[in-house]
Every structure is written in structure tokens, then in C-alpha cells.
Steps between C-alpha positions, in 0.01 A plus 500: 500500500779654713844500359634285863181294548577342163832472527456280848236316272778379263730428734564090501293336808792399716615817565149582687452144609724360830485145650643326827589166567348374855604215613277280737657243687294250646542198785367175523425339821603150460274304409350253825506110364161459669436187228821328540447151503693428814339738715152507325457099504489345852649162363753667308614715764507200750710292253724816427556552854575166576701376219722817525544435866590133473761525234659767715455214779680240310786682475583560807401122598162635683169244445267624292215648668120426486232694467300650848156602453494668819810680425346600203166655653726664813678730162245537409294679778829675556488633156143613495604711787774708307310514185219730697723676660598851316887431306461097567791517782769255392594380845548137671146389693667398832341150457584135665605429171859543273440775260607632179316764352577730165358750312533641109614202287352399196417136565487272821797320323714821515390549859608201657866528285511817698533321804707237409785716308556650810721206564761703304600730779410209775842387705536168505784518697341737801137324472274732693198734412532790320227708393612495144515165487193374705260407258773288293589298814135516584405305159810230545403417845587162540228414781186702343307239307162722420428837318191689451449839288307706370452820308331842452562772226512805682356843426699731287843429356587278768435184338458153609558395898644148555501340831625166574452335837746241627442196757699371672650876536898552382757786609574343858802641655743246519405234212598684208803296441301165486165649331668721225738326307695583221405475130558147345638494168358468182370265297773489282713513775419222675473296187849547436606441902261178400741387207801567651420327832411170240806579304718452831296153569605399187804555573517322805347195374746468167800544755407203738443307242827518322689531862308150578595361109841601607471306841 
């Protein structure tokens, strides 16, 4: 055997052997919640949609609002519509009705607080519509006294499509100061406004009836 071939014979392996690291880096679409409970389940979607919207309602000394079937079935053709239509166009309808509409969130829970936490940049002190504010003042409309929604999980990444229809409508020029009013407080709060306003009763009472002892 030649003198060189055995010599690269004995030579130890990782001096003829070379290795690379590759490094693959891969991305995961987000997964689509197309079994979530509150979009997948008509009743709980209707009692997500509604219980969400009411609390927000109480706050802000609004009625609670019932349930309108024909609400309801008006999303719903709406969102038929955009769910055949190529990229499931989030836009308004143009309908008789009030709207809010939203697109993306996980739950119908986390749709509706969408809305309603827009009352953190609303102005209380200028009422007036504002386009990031509508669907908050929208939602705490004193005179609207039915909703109807509905959803659709769209094609792709977009998710689920909430639309909520409103009767009597809200955002009229001119009435936001007596439809949209401002946050009550607490619980807590008011419990303690509660004791305090007894506490001063008390108060009263024990000092007319010494004054009159004193008489």
C-alpha cells in the first residue's frame, strides 16, 4: 500500500470529517379558536354577549338590554355576506340599525370589553362622537333597549367576526350628554358612601335628642 494512502488511513476521523450547524427557524400562524365555547355555542355566545354588555350598562346607569331576534338574524345575513367575500371585509353594513362590529378576539366576552374600554379615552366633559370612542358610547346608550348578534369565523387568520345590532339606534348628535353618562362607582364604593351617609343620620338623630333632653 502507498506510503501517503496509508498515512491518510491513520489519520484520526475528524480531521477528514467536517460538520455545519443549520439552523431552521420556523413560524406558527396563530392558532384560530374555531371551538371556543363562546363563539362555537349559540347560547353561550348570546349569554356572553349579553352579560358582558349589560354589566358595562350598569355602570354607566344604562337598562339592561333584551335580546332581539330580528336583530340577531339582520347580523347575521350581514355576516354571511363578508364571510364569502375574498379577506371577510371588516367594515360597518350601513344598516337601520346601531352597530358594533369587531374582528380577531379570542372570545365574544373579550369582544364586547373591546367596546366598552373604549370609555377610557371617551370625554365626559366634551360628550360628542368620536370615532374612537363610538362603539363604547354605542354599548352605554341610555335609550337602546334591544341587541342582536351574531358571528362567523372567517377564512384564514382572520378569526372570528362579531356584529351586534342595536335598536333603538345610539350616537345622535346632540344627546350624548344625557345618553352617556359617567361611570358610577364601585361596589365598594358605594357601600362605604352607604355607611357614611347612615353614620351622619346617626348623628343627627343622637343630637336632637340630647338638644330636646336639654330643652
Amino acid at each position: 500500500m502507498p506510503l501517503l494512502l496509508l498515512f491518510l488511513l491513520l489519520q484520526p476521523l475528524h480531521h477528514c470529517v467536517s460538520a455545519s450547524a443549520v439552523t431552521v427557524t420556523v413560524t406558527a400562524a396563530p392558532s384560530i379558536p374555531s371551538r371556543e365555547p363562546s363563539y362555537s355555542k349559540r347560547h353561550v355566545f348570546t349569554s356572553a354577549v349579553l352579560g358582558t354588555t349589560n354589566a358595562y350598562r350598569r355602570e354607566h346607569n344604562a337598562s339592561e338590554l333584551a335580546w332581539n331576534a330580528t336583530l340577531a338574524s339582520f347580523a347575521a345575513s350581514y355576516l354571511d355576506g363578508r364571510a364569502q367575500q375574498a379577506g371577510c371585509a371588516f367594515e360597518h353594513s350601513g344598516g337601520p340599525y346601531g352597530e358594533n362590529i369587531a374582528i380577531g378576539y379570542g372570545n365574544a366576552t373579550a369582544a364586547v370589553e373591546a367596546w366598552g374600554d373604549e370609555r377610557r379615552v371617551y370625554d365626559f366633559a366634551d360628550p360628542g362622537f368620536d370615532h374612537a370612542t363610538g362603539h363604547f358610547t354605542q354599548l352605554v346608550w341610555k335609550a337602546t333597549t334591544t341587541v342582536g348578534c351574531e358571528r362567523v369565523l372567517c377564512a384564514g387568520d382572520r378569526g372570528w367576526f362579531v356584529a351586534c345590532e342595536y335598536w333603538p339606534r345610539g350616537n345622535i348628535q346632540g344627546r350624548y350628554g344625557d345618553e352617556v353618562q359617567r361611570q358610577m362607582s364601585s361596589g365598594a364604593e358605594r357601600a362605604a358612601a352607604g355607611a357614611a351617609g347612615w353614620r351622619a343620620v346617626v348623628l343627627t338623630a343622637v343630637s336632637m335628642v340630647l338638644w330636646l333632653s336639654w330643652a
